[in-house]
C-alpha positions in Angstrom: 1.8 -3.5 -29.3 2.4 -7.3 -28.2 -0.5 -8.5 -25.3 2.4 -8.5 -23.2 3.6 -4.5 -23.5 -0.6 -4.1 -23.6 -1.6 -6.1 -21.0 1.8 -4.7 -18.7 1.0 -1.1 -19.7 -3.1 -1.3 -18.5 -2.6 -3.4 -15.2 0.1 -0.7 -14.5 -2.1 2.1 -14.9 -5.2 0.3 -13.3 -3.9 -0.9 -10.2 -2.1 2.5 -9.6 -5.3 4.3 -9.9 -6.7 1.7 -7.7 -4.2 1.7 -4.8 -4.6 5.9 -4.7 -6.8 6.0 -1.5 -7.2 2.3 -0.8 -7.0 1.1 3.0 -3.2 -0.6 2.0 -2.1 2.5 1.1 -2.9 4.3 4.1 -1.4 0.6 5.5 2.0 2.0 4.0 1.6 5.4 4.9 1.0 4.0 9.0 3.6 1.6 8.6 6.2 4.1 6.8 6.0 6.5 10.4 7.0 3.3 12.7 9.6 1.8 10.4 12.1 2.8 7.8 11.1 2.8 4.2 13.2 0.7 3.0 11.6 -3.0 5.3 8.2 -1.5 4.5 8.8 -1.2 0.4 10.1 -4.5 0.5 7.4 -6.3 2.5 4.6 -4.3 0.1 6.6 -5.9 -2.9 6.4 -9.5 -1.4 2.9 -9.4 -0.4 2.1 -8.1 -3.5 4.2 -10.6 -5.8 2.5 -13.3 -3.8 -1.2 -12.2 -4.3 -1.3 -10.8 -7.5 0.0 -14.3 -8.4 -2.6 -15.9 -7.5 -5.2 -13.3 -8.2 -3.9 -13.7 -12.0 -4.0 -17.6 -11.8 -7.9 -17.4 -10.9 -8.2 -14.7 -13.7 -7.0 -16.9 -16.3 -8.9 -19.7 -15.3 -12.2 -17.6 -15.2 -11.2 -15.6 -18.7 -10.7 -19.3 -20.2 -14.2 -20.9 -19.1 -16.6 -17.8 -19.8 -17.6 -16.2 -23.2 -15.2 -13.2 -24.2 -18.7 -10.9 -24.1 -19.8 -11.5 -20.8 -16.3 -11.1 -19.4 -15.8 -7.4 -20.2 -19.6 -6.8 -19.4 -18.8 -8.3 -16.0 -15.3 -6.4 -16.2 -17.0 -3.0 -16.9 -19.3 -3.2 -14.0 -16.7 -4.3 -11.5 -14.6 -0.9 -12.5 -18.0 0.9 -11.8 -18.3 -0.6 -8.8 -14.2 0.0 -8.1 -15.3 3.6 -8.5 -18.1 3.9 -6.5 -15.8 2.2 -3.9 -13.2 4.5 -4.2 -15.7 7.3 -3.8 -16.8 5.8 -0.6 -13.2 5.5 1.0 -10.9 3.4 2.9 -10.3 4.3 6.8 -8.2 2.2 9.1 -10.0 0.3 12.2 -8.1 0.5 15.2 -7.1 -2.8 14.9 -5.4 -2.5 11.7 -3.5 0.8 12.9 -1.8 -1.3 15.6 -0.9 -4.2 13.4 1.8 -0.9 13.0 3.1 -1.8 16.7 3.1 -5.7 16.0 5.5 -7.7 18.1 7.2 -9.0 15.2 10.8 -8.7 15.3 11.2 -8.0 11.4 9.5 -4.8 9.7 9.9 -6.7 6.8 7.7 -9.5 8.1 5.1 -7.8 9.8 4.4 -5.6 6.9 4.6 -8.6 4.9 2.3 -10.6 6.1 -0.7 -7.1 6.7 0.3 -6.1 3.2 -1.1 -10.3 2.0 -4.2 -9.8 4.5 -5.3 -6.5 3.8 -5.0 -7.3 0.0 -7.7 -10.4 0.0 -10.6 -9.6 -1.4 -9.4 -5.4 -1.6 -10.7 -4.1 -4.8 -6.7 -4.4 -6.2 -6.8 -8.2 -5.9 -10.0 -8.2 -7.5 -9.0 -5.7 -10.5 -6.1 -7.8 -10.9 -8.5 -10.9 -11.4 -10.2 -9.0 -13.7 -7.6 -7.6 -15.9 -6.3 -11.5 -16.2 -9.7 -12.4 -17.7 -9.1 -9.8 -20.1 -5.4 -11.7 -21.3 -6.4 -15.1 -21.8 -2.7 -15.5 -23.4 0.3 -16.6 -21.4 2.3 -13.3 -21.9 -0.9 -11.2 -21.5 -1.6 -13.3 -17.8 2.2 -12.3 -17.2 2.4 -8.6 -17.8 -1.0 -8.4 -16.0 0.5 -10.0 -13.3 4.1 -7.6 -14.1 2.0 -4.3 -14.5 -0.1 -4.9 -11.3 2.2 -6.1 -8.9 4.9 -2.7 -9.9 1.5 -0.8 -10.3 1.1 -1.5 -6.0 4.3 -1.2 -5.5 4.9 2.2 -6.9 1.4 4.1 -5.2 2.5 2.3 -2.0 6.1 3.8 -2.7 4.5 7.4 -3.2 2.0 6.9 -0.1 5.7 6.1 1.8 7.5 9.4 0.2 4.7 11.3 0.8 4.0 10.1 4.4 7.8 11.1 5.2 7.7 14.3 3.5 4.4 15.4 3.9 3.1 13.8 6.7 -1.3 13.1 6.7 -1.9 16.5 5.2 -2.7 14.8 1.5 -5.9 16.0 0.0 -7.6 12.4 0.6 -11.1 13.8 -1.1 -9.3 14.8 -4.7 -7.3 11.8 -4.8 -10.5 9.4 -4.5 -12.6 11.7 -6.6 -9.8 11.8 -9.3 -9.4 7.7 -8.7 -13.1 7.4 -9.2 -13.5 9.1 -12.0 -10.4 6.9 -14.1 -12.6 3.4 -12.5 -15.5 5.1 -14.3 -13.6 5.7 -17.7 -12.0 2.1 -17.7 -15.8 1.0 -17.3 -17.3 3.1 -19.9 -14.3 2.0 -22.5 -14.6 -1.9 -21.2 -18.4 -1.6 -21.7 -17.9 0.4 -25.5 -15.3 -2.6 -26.4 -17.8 -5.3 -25.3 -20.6 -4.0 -27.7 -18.3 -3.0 -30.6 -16.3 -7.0 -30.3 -20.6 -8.3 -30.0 
C-alpha cells in the first residue's frame, strides 16, 4: 500500500474515532436543530479543510526536525492522552450553544467560522499534527491531510443525521468509552512500532 492509500486510510479512521464525542460534534448536532443540514455540512467541510491544512503543515515540519523514535513515542502518548480525553467528555458552555443563534446572516458562515475556533487546539487538530509527523513524505502529508479532513466531515455528517433523526437521545457514555478504547489501541500499536523500528 503506497504512504498515500496508508497514510489516507489511518487519518480517516483516527480522526473519526476522534470526532465521536468531541465538543464539534455536539457543535454539529446544536447547529443541525437551528439550520438545515445542508449550510451546516458545508461550513464543517470549510473549517475543516482550512485547519487540517495547517495542522498537517506544522506536522511535517515537526516529523522532519525530530528523530523518527521520539516521534511515535511522543505520538503514542498523545493518543493515550486522546483517550483519557475522550473518557473525560466534551459538554457545551453556554456560550458556545448560542454561537447556534449568531446574528450572522449565512448558516454557512457562522458555522464556518465556530467549526475553525472550536477546532484549535481540540484533540482533532492535534491528532491531525500528529499523524503528519508520522508521513514525513509529500503524498503521506497529503492523504493525512485527505483522510482527516473527510474523517471530520463524515462523524460531523452522522452527528447531523443522527441529531435529525434521533434527536439527543444517543448513548454519549458508549460512544466515548468505545472512542477511548480505539485512542488506547492506536497508542499501544504506535508505542509497539517505535520499539520494534529502535
Amino acid at each position: 500500500m503506497t504512504s498515500f492509500l496508508a497514510a489516507t486510510a489511518l487519518s480517516f479512521a483516527v480522526i473519526f474515532v476522534a470526532e465521536l464525542g468531541d465538543k464539534s460534534q455536539l457543535m454539529a448536532l446544536t447547529f443541525a436543530t437551528r439550520f438545515r443540514a445542508v449550510p451546516v455540512l458545508l461550513g464543517i467541510a470549510a473549517a475543516t479543510v482550512v485547519t487540517h491544512a495547517f495542522s498537517v503543515g506544522v506536522g511535517y515540519l515537526l516529523g522532519a526536525a525530530i528523530p523518527t523514535f521520539w516521534i511515535s513515542v511522543v505520538a503514542a502518548v498523545a493518543f493515550v492522552g486522546f483517550g483519557f480525553w475522550t473518557l473525560r467528555g466534551d459538554a457545551l458552555s453556554e456560550d458556545e450553544e448560542k454561537k447556534g443563534d449568531a446574528t450572522a446572516r449565512s448558516a454557512f458562515l457562522a458555522v464556518a467560522i465556530a467549526f475553525f475556533l472550536a477546532e484549535l487546539g481540540d484533540k482533532t487538530m492535534l491528532a491531525t499534527i500528529t499523524l503528519a509527523t508520522q508521513y514525513p513524505g509529500g503524498g503521506g502529508v497529503t492523504g493525512v491531510w485527505l483522510g482527516s479532513t473527510i474523517g471530520m466531515v463524515a462523524a460531523d455528517a452522522l452527528a447531523i443525521i443522527l441529531g435529525r433523526v434521533l434527536g439527543r437521545r444517543m448513548p454519549e457514555k458508549v460512544i466515548r468509552i468505545g472512542a477511548a478504547v480505539l485512542f488506547f489501541a492506536f497508542g499501544v500499536w504506535l508505542t509497539a512500532e517505535a520499539f520494534l523500528a529502535a
